[in-house]
C-alpha positions, 0 to 999 in steps of 0.5 A: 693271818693278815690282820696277825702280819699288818699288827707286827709290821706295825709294832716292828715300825713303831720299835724302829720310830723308838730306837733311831730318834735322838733323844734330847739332851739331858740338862743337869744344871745343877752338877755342871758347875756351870752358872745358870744361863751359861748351863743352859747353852752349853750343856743343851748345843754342846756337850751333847751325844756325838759330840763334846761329853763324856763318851763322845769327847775322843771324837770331838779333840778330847773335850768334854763339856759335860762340867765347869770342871771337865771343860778346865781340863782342856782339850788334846792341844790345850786349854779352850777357856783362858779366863779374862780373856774371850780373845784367846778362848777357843770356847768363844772363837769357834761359838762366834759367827758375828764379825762385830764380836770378834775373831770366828773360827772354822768349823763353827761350833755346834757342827752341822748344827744352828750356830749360837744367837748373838744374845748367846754368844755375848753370854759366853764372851762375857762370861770368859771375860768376867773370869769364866767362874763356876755356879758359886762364883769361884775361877779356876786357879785363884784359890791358891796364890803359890800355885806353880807356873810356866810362863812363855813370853809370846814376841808375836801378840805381846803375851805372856802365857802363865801356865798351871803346872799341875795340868800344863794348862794355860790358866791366865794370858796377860798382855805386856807392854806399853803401845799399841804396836807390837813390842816383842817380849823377849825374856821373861824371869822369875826373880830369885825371891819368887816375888815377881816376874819381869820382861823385857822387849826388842821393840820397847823402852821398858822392863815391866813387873808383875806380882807372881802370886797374882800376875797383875802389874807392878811397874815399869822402869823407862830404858829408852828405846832399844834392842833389849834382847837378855837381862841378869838378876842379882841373887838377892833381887835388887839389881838387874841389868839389861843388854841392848843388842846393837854395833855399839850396845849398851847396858841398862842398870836398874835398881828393882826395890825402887824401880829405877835406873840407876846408869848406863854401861856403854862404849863403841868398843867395849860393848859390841853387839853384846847378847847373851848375859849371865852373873857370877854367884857372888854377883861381882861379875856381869858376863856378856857374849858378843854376838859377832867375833870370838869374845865375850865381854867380862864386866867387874861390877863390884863398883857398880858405878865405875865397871872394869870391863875387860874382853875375853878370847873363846879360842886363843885366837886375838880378839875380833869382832868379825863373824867367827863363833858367834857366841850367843849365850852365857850360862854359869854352871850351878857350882858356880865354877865354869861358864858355858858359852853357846856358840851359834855359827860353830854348833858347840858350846865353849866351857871357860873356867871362871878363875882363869878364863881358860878354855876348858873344852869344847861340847858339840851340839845340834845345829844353830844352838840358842839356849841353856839351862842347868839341871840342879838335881841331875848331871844334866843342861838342856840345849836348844838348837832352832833351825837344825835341820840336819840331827833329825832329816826331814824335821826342824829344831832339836834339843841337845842333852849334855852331861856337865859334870864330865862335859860330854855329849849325851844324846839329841832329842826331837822335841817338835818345831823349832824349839826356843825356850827352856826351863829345868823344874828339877821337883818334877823331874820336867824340862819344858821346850817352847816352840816357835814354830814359825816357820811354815813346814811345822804343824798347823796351830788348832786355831788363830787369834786376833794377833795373826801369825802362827801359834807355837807349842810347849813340849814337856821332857821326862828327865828321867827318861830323856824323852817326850813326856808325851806326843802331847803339844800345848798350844801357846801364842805367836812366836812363843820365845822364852820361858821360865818358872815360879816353884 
């Protein structure tokens, strides 16, 4: 009976021994997708049971590393692997323990386990910088040189995301700007011919072009140095002009078939502290807002060399330049028949009729408005009001939704921390929100990168709904400012 006990305790130990080991990971290199050499690390110290594969990944951020492709689905905050770019992959961040490498992040990856040798740690660098490609070759997001994209200016790391609408992703980073110092890219815009995008800076003396089918660069024009804050293009993208916030602004004139600058519009004056900027439809009349006073600033440039430019009261009252509405920015209604003023001391936006110059009515809005953009396919304008601390208690920032056929108030929406930039993508019924998030009391960025400071975040609106999309946020750079779209 005895020898019958000590025999089962033994097979009973023996089942025990079986079913508690971890068993090794199973590598198959072949289905990842991945190359070769970066297979072997990454499916052998990452995507491993209890941590980031297929069944474990809603414990580990919803990432899975199982395939290349699973890995470009990105995590719960976003993308982890920006190709050409090991600086701004959490992929390499979070893997790197060696301070001549670059930038580590806590905790370091694997967790609780013997972090990655050097040797492959300058694989996986090398690797994201060669573009991250797949085991034939192929980067992600190159087949298709129409693919539609966000693009979030970053004023803190002299960035500029570019986004892969299809996933929300950050697909490319690319760094503008011609210093070694910061510049703050300021706006970004698509021209109308979907060609390129270009951006201008409050610390530089350039706009700078990039081709929209492949991001690389196009050009520079000098501005000189200034404080240039907003720029307009012409419709059929030969002409934009440049807004140097100052006492005394001014206006830069640039020809973008040939990428020069054509003149200066300017005067103690006529351009004080101009901001905001937009053109008429049929690109005769150049509107600007004066950030200080009650005005805005309306330019005939049907003679571009010789400008009339006149100044128009937003209340009735004589015209002064003392601080009173503050008109921050000027957006022409899609008919082309009012424009509509956001005015960021009173909390309103003042619509002017574009034949008269009459004011129409005035539409309250959340505290300390800053951005308008149109919907072309709904009743709908989008507003973002940074620092309003009021509409949602305990909360920083709202949007303000308004319906600008009737020009009425339709409701707030908190779309996250300090929301700047907005664009309209009418197809998909979505309205991207940029955040700052800047300011301490927002939520705490996933990571950091060589630039410092705070990753912002995109949010996405259902149109349909007028609400969040999702609780998703997309984490971007330092301070993302402004935004806009290629279709």
């Amino acid at each position: 009976m005895r020898q019958s006990q000590s025999f089962y305790l033994i097979v009973l130990g023996l089942i025990l021994i079986i079913g508690c080991r971890v068993d090794p990971p199973i590598v198959n290199i072949s289905e990842s997708h991945y190359p070769k050499e970066i297979a072997k690390i990454i499916l052998s110290k990452c995507a491993v049971p209890g941590c980031h594969n297929n069944i474990s990944k809603d414990a580990a951020g919803g990432l899975s590393l199982e395939t290349w492709d699973k890995m470009f689905e990105g995590s719960r905050t976003g993308a982890i692997t920006i190709p050409f770019n090991h600086r701004q992959s959490p992929l390499f961040l979070f893997v790197n323990t060696f301070d001549d490498l670059g930038l580590s992040m806590k905790p370091t990856m694997p967790v609780n386990n013997t972090p990655l040798t050097r040797e492959e740690v300058v694989l996986i660098r090398d690797w994201v910088e060669n573009g991250a490609p797949g085991a034939d070759g192929l980067v992600k997001f190159s087949e298709d040189p129409k693919l539609k994209k966000v693009y979030v200016v970053n004023q803190g790391c002299d960035l500029v995301s570019v986004i892969d609408q299809k996933t929300n992703l950050i697909m490319r980073y690319v760094e503008v700007g011609n210093k070694p110092l910061i510049e703050a890219p300021h706006m970004i815009k698509v021209s109308p011919d979907g060609k390129y995008w270009y951006v201008i800076f409050t610390a530089g003396d350039v706009i700078q072009r990039y081709r929209t089918s492949d991001d690389s660069f196009a050009g520079e024009v000098f501005i000189d140095a200034g404080n240039w804050n907003t720029f307009s293009i012409s419709s059929d993208s030969k002409q934009a002009y440049i807004i140097n916030w100052a006492f005394a602004g001014s206006v830069a004139v640039v020809d973008l078939e040939n990428m020069l600058l054509l003149r200066y519009y300017q005067g103690p004056t006529e351009f004080k502290t101009p901001h905001g900027s937009t053109l008429s439809k049929d690109n005769k009349t150049l509107y600007i807002t004066a950030q200080d006073g009650n005005f805005i600033i309306k330019v005939d440039i049907q003679n571009i060399n010789f400008p009339e430019v006149t100044h128009i009261s937003l209340d009735n009252n004589p015209i002064n330049s003392m601080s009173s509405l503050d008109p921050h920015e000027i957006e022409i209604s899609p008919d082309g028949t009012k424009y509509y003023v956001i005015c960021q001391k009173t909390n309103e936006i003042r619509v002017m009729d574009v034949a008269t110059d009459e004011l129409l009515t005035v539409i309250p809005t959340g505290v300390f408005p800053q951005e308008l953009m149109f919907s072309k396919t709904s009743d709908y304008a989008f507003i973002s009001c940074t620092e309003d601390t009021q509409t949602f208690p305990g909360e920083r920032g709202s949007v303000t939704v308004i319906n600008y056929k009737s020009n009425t108030f339709v409701k707030h929406i908190y779309t996250g921390h300090q929301p700047h930039g907005i664009a309209v993508d009418d197809k998909s019924k979505q309205v991207y929100v940029a955040h700052r998030n800047q300011n301490t009391s927002g939520p705490a960025p996933h990571h950091s990168t060589y630039c410092g400071g705070r990753n912002g975040y995109m949010t996405i609106i259902d149109m349909n709904r007028l609400e969040l999309l999702s609780s998703k946020r997309y984490e971007l750079s330092v301070d993302p400012y402004f935004i806009d779209i290629r279709d």
